[in-house]
N, C-alpha and C positions, 0 to 999 in steps of 0.2 A: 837317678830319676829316669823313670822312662818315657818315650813320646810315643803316642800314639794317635791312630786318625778313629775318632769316635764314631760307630757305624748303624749304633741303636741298638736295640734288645733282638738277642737271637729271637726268629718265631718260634712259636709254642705247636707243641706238635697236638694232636685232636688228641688225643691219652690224658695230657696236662691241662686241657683244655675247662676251667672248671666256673661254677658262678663266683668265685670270691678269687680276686688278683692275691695269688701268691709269687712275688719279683724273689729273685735271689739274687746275687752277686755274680752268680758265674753268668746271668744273663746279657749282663752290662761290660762281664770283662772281656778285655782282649789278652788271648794267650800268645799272639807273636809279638812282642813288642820289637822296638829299636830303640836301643838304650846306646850312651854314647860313652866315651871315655875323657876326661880332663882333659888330658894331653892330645887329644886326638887335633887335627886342623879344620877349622873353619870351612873351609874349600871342601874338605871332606865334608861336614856336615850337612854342607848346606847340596851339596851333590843327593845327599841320602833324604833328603828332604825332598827335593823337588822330584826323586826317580819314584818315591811312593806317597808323592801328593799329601804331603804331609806339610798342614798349614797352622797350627795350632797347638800349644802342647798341653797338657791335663794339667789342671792345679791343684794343691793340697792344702 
């Protein structure tokens, strides 16, 4: 599962710019994630947390 810090919809460049909201999916995702391992340590995690203000994680 991955964690991520939610940052909002890429903006729309003036091109895509149109009268009818067309959203997709790539606008909402994030492609860096930080995903963790089982095994990994706590201490660890929670270091990797706080270096990129990551307070929250996505649900499913």
């Amino acid at each position: 599962m991955g964690i991520k810090s939610f940052q909002g919809a890429r903006k729309v460049t003036q091109q895509q710019n149109t009268t009818q909201a067309n959203f997709k999916v790539c606008d909402f995702m994030s492609t860096d994630l930080i995903t963790f391992k089982a095994n990994q340590s706590v201490e660890d995690v929670i270091d990797i947390l706080i270096r990129y203000r990551i307070s929250r994680r996505s649900s499913c």
